[in-house]
Biotite code that builds the C-alpha atoms (Angstrom):
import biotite.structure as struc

atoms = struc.array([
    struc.Atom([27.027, -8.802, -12.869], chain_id="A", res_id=1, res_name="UNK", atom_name="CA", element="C"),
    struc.Atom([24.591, -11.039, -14.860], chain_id="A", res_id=2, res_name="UNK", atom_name="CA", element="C"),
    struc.Atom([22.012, -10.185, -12.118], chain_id="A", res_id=3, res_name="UNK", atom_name="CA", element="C"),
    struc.Atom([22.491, -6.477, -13.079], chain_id="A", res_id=4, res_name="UNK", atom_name="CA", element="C"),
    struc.Atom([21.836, -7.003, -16.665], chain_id="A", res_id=5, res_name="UNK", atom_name="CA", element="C"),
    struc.Atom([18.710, -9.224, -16.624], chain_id="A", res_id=6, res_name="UNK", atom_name="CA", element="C"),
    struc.Atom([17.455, -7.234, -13.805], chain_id="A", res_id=7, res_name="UNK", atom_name="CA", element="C"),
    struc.Atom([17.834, -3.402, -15.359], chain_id="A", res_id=8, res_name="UNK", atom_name="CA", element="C"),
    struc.Atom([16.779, -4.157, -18.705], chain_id="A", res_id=9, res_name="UNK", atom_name="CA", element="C"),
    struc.Atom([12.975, -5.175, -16.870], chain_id="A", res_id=10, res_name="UNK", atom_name="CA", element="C"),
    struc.Atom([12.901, -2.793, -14.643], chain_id="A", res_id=11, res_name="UNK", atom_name="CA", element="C"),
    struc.Atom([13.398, -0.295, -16.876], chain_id="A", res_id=12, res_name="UNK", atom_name="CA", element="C"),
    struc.Atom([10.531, -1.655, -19.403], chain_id="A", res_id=13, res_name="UNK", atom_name="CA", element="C"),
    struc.Atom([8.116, -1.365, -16.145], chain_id="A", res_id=14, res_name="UNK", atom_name="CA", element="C"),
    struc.Atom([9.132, 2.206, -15.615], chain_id="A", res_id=15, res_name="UNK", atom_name="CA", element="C"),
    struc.Atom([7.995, 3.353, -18.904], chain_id="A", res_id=16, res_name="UNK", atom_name="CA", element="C"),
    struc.Atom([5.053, 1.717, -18.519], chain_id="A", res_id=17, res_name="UNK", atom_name="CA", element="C"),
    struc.Atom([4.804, 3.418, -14.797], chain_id="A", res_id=18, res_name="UNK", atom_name="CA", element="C"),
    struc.Atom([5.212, 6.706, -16.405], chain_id="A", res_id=19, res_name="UNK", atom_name="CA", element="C"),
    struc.Atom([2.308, 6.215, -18.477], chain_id="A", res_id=20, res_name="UNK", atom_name="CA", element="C"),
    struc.Atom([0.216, 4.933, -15.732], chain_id="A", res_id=21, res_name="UNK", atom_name="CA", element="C"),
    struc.Atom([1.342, 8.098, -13.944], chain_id="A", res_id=22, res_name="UNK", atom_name="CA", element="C"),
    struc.Atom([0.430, 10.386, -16.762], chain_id="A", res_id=23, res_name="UNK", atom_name="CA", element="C"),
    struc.Atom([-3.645, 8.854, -16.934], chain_id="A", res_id=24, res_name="UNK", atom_name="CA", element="C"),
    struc.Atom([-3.873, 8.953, -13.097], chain_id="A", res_id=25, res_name="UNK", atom_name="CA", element="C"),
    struc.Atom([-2.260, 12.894, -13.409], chain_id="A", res_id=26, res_name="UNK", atom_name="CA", element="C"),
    struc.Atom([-4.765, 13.957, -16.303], chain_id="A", res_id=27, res_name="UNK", atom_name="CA", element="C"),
    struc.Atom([-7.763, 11.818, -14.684], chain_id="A", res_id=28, res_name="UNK", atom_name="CA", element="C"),
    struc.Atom([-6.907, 13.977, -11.268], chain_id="A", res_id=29, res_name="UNK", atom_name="CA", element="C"),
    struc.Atom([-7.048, 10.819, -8.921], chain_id="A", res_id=30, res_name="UNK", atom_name="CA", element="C"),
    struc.Atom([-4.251, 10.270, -6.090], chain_id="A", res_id=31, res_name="UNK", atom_name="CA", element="C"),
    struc.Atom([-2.633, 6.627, -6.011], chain_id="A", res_id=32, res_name="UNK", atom_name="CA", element="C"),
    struc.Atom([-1.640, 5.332, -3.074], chain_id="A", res_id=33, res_name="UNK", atom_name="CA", element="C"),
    struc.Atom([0.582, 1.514, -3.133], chain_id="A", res_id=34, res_name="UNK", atom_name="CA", element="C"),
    struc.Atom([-0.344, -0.037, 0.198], chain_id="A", res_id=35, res_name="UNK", atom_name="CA", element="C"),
    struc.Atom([3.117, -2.517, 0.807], chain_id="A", res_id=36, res_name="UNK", atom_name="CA", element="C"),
    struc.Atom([3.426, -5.034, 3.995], chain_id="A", res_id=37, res_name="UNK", atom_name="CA", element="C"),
    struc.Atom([4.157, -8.712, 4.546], chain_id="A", res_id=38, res_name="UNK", atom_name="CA", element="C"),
    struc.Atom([1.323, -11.224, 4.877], chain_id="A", res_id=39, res_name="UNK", atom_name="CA", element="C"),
    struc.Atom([-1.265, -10.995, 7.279], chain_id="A", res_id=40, res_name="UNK", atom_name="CA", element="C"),
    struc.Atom([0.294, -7.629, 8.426], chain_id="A", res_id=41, res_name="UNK", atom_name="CA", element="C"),
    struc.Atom([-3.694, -6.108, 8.191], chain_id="A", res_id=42, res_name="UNK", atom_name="CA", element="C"),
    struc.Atom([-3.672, -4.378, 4.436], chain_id="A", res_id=43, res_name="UNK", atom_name="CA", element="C"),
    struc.Atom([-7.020, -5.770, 3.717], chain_id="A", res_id=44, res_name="UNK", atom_name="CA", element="C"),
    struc.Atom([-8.988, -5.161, 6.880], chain_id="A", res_id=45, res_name="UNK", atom_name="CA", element="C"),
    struc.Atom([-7.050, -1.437, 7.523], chain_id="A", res_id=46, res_name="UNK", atom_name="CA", element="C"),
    struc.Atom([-8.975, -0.911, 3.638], chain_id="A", res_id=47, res_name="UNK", atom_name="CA", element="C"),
    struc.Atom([-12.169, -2.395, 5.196], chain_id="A", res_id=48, res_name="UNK", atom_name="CA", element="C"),
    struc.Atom([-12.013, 0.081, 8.277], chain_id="A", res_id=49, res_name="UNK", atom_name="CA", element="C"),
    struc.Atom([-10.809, 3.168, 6.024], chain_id="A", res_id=50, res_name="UNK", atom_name="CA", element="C"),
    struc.Atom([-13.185, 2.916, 3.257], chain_id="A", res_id=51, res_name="UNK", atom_name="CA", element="C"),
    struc.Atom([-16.127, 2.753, 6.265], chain_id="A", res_id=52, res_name="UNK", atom_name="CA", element="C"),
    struc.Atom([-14.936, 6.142, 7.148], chain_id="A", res_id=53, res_name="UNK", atom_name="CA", element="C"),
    struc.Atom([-14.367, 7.881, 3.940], chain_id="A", res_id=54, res_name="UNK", atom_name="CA", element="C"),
    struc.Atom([-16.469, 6.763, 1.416], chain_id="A", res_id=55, res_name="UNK", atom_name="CA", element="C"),
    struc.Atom([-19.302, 9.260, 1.943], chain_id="A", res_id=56, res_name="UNK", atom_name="CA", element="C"),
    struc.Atom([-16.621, 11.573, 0.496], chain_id="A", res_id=57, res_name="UNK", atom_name="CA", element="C"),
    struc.Atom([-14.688, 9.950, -1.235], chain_id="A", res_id=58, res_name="UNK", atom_name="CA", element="C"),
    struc.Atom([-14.890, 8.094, -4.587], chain_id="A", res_id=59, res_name="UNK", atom_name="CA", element="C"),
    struc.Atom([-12.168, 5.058, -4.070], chain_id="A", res_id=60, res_name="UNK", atom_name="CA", element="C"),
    struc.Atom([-11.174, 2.383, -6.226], chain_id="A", res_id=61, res_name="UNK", atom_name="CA", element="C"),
    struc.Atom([-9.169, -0.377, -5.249], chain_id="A", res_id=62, res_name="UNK", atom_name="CA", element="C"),
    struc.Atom([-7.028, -2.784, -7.089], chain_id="A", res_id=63, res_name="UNK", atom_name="CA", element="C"),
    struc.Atom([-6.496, -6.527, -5.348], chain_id="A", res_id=64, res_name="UNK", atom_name="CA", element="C"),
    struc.Atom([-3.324, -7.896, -5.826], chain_id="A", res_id=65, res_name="UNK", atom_name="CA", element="C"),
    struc.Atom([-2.966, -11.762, -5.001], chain_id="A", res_id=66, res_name="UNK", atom_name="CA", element="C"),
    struc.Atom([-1.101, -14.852, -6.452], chain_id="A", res_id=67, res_name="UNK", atom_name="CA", element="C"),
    struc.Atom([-4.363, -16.920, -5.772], chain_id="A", res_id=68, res_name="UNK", atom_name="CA", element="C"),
    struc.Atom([-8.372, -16.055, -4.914], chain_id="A", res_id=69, res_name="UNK", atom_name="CA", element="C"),
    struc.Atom([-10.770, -12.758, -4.721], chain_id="A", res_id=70, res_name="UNK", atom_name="CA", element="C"),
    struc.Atom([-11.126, -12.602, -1.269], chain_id="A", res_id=71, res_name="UNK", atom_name="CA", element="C"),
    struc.Atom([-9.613, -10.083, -0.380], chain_id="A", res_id=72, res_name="UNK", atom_name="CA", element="C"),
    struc.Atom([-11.354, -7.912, -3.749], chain_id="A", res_id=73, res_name="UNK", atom_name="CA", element="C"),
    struc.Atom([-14.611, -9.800, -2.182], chain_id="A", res_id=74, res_name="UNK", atom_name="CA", element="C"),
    struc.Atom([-13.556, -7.959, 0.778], chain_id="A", res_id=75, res_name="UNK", atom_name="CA", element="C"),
    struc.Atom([-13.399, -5.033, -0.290], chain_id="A", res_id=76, res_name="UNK", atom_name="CA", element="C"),
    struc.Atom([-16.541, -4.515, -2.625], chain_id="A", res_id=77, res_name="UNK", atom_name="CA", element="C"),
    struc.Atom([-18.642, -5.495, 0.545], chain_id="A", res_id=78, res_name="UNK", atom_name="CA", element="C"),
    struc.Atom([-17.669, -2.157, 1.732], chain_id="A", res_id=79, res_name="UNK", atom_name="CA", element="C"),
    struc.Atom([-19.322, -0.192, -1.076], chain_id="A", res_id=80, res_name="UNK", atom_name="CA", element="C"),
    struc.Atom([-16.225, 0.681, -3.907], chain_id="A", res_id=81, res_name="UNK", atom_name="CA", element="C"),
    struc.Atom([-15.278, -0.850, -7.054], chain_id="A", res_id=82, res_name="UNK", atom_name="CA", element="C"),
    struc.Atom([-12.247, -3.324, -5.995], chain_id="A", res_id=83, res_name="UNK", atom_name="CA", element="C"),
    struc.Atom([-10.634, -5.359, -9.041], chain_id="A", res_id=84, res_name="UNK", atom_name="CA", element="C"),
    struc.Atom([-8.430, -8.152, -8.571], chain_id="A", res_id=85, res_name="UNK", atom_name="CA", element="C"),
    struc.Atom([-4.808, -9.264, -9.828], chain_id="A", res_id=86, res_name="UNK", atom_name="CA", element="C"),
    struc.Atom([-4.378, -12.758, -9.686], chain_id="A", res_id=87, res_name="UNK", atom_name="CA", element="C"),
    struc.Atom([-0.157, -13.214, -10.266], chain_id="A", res_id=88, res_name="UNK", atom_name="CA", element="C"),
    struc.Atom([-0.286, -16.624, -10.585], chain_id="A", res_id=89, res_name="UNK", atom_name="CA", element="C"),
    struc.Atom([2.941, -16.781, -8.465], chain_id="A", res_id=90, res_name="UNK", atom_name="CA", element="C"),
    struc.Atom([4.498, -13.749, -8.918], chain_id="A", res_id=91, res_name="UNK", atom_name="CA", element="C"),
    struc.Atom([5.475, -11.903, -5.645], chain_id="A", res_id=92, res_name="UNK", atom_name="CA", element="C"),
    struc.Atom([4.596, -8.790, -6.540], chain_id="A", res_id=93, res_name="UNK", atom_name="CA", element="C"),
    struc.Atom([2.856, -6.429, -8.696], chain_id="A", res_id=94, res_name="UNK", atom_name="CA", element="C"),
    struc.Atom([3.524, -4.468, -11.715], chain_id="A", res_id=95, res_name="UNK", atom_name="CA", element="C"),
    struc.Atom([2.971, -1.243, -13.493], chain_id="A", res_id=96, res_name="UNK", atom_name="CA", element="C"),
    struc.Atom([1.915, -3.261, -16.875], chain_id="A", res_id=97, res_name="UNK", atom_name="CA", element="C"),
    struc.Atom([-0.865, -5.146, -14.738], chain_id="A", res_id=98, res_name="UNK", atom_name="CA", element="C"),
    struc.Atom([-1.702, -1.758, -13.457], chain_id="A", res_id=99, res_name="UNK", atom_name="CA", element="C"),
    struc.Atom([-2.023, -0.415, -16.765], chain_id="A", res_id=100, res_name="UNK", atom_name="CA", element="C"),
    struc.Atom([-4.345, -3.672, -17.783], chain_id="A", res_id=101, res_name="UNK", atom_name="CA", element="C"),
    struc.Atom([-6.843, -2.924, -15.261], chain_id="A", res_id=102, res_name="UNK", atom_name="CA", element="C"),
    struc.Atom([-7.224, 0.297, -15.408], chain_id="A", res_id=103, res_name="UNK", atom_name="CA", element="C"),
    struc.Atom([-10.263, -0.205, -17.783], chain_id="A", res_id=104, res_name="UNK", atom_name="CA", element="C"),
    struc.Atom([-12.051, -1.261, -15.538], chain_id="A", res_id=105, res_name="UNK", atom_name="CA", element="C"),
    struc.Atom([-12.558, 2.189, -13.494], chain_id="A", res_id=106, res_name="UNK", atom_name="CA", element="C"),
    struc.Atom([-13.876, 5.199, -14.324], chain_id="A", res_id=107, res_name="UNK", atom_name="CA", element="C"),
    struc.Atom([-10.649, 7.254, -13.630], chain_id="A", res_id=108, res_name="UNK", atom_name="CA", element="C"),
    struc.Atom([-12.238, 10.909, -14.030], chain_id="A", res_id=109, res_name="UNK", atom_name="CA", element="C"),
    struc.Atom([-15.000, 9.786, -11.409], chain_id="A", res_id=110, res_name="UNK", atom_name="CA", element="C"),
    struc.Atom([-12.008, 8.647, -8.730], chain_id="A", res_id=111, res_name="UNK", atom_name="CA", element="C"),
    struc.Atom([-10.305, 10.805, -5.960], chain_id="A", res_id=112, res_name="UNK", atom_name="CA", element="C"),
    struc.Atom([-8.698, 7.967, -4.626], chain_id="A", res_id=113, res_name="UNK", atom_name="CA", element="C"),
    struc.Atom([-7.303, 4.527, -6.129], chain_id="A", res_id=114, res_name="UNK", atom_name="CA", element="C"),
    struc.Atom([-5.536, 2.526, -3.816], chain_id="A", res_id=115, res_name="UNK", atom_name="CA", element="C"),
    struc.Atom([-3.693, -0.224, -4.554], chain_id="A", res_id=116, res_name="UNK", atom_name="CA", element="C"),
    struc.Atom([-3.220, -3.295, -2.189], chain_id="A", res_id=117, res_name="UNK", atom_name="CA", element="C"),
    struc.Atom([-0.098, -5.401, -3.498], chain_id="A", res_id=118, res_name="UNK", atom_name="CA", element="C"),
    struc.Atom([1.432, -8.868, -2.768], chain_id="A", res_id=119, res_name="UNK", atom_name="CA", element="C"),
    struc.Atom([2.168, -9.609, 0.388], chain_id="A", res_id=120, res_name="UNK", atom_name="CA", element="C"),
    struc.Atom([5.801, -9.040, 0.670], chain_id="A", res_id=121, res_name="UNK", atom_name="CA", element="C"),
    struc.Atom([8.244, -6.432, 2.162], chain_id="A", res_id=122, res_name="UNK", atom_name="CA", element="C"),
    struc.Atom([11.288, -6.928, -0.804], chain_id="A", res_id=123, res_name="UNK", atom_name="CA", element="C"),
    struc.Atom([9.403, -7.507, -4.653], chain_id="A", res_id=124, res_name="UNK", atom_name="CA", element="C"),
    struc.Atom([6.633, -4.946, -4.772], chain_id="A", res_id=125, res_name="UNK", atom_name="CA", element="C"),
    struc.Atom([8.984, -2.259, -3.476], chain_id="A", res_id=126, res_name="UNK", atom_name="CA", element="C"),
    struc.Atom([11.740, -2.780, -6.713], chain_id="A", res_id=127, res_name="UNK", atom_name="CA", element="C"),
    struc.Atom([8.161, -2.028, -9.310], chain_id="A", res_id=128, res_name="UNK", atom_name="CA", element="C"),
    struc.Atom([7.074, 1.253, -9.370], chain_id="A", res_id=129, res_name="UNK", atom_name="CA", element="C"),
    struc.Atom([3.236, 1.050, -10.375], chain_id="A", res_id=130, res_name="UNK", atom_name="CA", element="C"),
    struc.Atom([2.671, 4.905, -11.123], chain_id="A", res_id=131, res_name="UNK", atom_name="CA", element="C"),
    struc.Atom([1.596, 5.644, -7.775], chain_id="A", res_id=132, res_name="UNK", atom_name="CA", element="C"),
    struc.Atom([2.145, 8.702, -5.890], chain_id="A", res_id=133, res_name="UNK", atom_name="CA", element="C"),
    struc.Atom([2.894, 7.543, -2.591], chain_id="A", res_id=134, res_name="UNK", atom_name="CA", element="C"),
    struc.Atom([3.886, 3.922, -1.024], chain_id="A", res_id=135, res_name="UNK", atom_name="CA", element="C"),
    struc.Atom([2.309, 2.885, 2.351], chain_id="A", res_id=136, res_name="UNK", atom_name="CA", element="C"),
    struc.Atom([4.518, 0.523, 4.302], chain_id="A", res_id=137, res_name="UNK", atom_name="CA", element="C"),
    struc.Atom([1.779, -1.361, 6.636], chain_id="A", res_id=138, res_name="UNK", atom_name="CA", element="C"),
    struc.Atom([3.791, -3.190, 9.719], chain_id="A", res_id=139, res_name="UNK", atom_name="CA", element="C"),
    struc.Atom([1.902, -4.984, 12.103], chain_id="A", res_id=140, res_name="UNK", atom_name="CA", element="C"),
    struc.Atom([4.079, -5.463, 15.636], chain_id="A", res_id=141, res_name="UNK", atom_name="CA", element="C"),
    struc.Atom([3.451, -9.229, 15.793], chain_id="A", res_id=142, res_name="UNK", atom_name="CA", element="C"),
    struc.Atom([6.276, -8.891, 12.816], chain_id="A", res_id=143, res_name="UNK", atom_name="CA", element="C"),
    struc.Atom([8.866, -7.950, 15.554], chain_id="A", res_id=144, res_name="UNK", atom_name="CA", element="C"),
    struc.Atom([10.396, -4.218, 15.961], chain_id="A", res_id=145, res_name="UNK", atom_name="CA", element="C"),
    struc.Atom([13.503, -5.126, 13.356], chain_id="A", res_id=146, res_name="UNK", atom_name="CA", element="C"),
    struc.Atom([11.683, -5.661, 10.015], chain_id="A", res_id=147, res_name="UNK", atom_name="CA", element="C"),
    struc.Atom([12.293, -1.677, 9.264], chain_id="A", res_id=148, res_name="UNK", atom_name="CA", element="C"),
    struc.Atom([16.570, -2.565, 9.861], chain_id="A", res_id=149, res_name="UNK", atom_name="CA", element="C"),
    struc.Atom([16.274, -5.803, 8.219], chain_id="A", res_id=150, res_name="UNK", atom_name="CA", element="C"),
    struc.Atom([14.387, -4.764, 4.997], chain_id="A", res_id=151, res_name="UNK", atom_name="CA", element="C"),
    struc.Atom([15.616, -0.857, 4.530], chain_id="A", res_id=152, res_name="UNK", atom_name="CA", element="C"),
    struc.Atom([14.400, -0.338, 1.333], chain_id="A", res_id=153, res_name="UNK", atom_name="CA", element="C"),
    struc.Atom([10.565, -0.153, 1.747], chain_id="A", res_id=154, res_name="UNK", atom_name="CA", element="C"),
    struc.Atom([10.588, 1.475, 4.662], chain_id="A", res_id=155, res_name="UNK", atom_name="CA", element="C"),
    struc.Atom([12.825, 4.228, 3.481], chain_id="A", res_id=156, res_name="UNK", atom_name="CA", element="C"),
    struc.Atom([10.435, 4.897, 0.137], chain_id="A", res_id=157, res_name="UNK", atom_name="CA", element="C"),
    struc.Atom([7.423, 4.898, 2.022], chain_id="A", res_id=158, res_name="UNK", atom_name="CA", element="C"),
    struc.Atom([5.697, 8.407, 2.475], chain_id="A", res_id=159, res_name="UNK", atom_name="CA", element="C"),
    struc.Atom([3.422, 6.813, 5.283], chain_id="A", res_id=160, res_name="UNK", atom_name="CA", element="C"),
    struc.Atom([3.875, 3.745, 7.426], chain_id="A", res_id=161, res_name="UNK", atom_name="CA", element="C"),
    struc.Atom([1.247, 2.289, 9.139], chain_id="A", res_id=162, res_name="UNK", atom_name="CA", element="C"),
    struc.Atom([1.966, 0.460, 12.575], chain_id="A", res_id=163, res_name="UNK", atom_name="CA", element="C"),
    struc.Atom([-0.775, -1.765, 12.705], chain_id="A", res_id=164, res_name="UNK", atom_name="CA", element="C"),
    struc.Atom([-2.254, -4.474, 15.665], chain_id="A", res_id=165, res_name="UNK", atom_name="CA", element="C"),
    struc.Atom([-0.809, -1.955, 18.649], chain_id="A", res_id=166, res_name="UNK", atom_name="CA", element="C"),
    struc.Atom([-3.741, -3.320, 20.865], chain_id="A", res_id=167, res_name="UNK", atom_name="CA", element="C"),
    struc.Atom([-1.211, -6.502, 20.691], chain_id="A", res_id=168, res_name="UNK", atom_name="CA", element="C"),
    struc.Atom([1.572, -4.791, 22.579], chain_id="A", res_id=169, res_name="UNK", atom_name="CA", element="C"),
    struc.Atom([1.002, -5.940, 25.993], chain_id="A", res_id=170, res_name="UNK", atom_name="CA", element="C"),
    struc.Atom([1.667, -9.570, 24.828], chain_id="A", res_id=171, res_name="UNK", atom_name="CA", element="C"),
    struc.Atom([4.347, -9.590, 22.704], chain_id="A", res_id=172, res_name="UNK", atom_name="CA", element="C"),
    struc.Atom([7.907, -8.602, 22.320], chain_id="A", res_id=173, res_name="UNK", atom_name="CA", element="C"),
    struc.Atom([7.732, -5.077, 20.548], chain_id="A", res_id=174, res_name="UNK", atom_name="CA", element="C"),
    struc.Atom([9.825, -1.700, 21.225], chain_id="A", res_id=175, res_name="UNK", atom_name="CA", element="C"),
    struc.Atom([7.607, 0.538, 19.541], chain_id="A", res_id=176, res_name="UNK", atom_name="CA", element="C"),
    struc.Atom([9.881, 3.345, 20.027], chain_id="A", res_id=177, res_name="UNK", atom_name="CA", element="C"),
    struc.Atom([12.568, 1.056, 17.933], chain_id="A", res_id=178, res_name="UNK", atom_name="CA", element="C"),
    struc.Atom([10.187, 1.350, 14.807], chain_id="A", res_id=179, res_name="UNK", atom_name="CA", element="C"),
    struc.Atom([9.997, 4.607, 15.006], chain_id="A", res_id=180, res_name="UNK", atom_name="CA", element="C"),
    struc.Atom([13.765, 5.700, 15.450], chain_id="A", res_id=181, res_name="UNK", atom_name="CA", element="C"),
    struc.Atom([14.898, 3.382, 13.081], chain_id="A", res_id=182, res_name="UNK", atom_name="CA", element="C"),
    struc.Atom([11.966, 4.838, 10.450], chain_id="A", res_id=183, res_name="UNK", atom_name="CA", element="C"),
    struc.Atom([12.690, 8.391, 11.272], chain_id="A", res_id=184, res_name="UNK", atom_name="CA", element="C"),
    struc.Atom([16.203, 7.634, 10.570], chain_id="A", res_id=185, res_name="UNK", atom_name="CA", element="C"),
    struc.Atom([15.673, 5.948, 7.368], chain_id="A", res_id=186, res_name="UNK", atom_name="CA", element="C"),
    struc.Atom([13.096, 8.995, 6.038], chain_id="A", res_id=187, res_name="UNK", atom_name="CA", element="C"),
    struc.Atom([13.071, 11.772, 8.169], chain_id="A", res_id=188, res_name="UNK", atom_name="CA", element="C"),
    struc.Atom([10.016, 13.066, 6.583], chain_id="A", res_id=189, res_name="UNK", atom_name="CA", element="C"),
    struc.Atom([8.070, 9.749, 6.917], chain_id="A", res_id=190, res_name="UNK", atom_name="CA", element="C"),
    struc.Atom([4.378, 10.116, 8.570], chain_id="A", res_id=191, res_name="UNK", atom_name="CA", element="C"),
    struc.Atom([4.085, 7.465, 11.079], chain_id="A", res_id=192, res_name="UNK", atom_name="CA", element="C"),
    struc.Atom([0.640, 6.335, 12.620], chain_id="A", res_id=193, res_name="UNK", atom_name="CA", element="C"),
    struc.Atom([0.693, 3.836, 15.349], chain_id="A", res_id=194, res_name="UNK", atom_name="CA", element="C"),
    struc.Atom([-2.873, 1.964, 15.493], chain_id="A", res_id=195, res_name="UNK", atom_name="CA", element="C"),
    struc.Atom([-5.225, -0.921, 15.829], chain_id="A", res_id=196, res_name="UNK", atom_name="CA", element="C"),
    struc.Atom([-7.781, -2.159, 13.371], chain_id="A", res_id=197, res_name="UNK", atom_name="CA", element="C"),
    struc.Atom([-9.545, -4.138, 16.216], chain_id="A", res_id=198, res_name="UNK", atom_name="CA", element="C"),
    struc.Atom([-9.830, -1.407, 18.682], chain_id="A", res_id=199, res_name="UNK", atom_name="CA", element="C"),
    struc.Atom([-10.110, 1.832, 16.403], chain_id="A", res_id=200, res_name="UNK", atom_name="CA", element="C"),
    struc.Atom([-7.652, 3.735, 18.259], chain_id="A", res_id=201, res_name="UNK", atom_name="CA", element="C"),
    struc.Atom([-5.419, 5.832, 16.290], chain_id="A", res_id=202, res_name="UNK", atom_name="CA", element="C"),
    struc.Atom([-7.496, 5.179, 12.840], chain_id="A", res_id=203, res_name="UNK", atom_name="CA", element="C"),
    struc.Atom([-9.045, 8.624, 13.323], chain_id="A", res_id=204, res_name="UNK", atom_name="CA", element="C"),
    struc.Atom([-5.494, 10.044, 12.740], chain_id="A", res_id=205, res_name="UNK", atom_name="CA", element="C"),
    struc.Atom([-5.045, 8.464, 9.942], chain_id="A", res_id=206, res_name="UNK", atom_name="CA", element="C"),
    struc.Atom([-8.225, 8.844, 8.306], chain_id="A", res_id=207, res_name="UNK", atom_name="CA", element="C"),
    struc.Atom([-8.229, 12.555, 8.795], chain_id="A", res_id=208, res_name="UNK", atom_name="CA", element="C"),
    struc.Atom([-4.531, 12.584, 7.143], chain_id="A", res_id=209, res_name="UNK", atom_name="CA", element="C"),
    struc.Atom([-6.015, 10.383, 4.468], chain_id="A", res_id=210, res_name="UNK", atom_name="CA", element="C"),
    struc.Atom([-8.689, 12.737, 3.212], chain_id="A", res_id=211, res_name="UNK", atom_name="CA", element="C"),
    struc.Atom([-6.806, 15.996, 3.601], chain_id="A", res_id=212, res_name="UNK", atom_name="CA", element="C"),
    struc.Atom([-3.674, 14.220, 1.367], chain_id="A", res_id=213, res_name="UNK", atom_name="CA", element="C"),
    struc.Atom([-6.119, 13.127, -1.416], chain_id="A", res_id=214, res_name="UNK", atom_name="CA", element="C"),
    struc.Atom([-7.823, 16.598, -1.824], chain_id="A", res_id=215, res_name="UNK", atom_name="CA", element="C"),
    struc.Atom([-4.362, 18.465, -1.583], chain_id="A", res_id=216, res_name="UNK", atom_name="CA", element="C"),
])
């Protein structure tokens, strides 16, 4: 019980603050997408290999979210797009206040796209909503084919997830096929691509999905 009330009271702060991140991203007409996944799952480089494919049409912003360095924001603005990173200082996960105090720093009106890369972790990020529209789970099968069992939650809210590293499958313990059923039975409606920042295969899938979500 004392976890409940220390817990609600902060949660509840963060979704006001959500709801007025929502309500600038709504009136600025730019879609929000929270890109979720343990470390070294692929978040940054899958951002490195989508922004080469869509940023001769689309205007994309990206926030960083770290506990320590701008590489990964580094990363990012090599590829052409105005990338802004949150250093948390320890905390595992972002929130919709930091949102909200970065939000300055891009020209909202001018976006069709801001995507937001968060800690690396598959419990914290998923409890904060940021004011996003959508959460992308990003799995990579060198995690094993019972993270989506093991932590429900994210995998369940997620409107996309993103099976990353499948060029690994021949040398490593994976059921594919287990991901998916055990996805599909946690969100029914879930869009699942299966594919491999290293080889390209299966990023043309979800690059085409990509585009035709942020203009709808």
């Amino acid at each position: 019980m004392p976890e409940i009330e220390v817990s609600r009271p902060i949660l509840e702060a963060n979704q006001r603050i959500a709801q007025g991140n929502r309500r600038k991203f709504q009136e600025a007409g730019v879609k929000v997408l929270n890109l979720i996944s343990s470390p070294g799952a692929g978040k940054t480089t899958l951002l490195e290999q989508t922004l080469s494919r869509v940023a001769a049409e689309l205007a994309v912003g990206v926030v960083e979210g770290d506990i320590q360095t701008t590489e990964d924001a580094q990363r990012v603005a090599a590829c052409g797009v105005r990338a802004v990173q949150i250093e948390t200082k320890g905390a595992c996960h972002l929130d919709g206040q930091m949102i909200s105090q970065v939000l300055a720093a891009f020209e909202l009106d001018k976006l069709d796209l801001l995507i937001v890369e968060n800690v690396g972790n598959l419990v914290c990020p998923v409890e904060f909503d940021l004011g996003e529209d959508m959460k992308v789970a990003v799995l990579s099968v060198t995690e094993g084919d019972d993270k989506p069992s093991k932590y429900p939650q994210l995998f369940q809210e997620a409107g996309v997830l993103i099976v990353n590293k499948i060029d690994l499958l021949p040398y490593i313990d994976c059921d594919l096929e287990r991901i998916h059923q055990t996805c599909r039975r946690l969100n029914p409606s879930q869009k699942i691509f299966d594919l491999s920042c290293r080889s390209g295969e299966g990023l043309e899938d979800w690059v085409a999905w990509l585009k035709a979500w942020t203009r709808s």
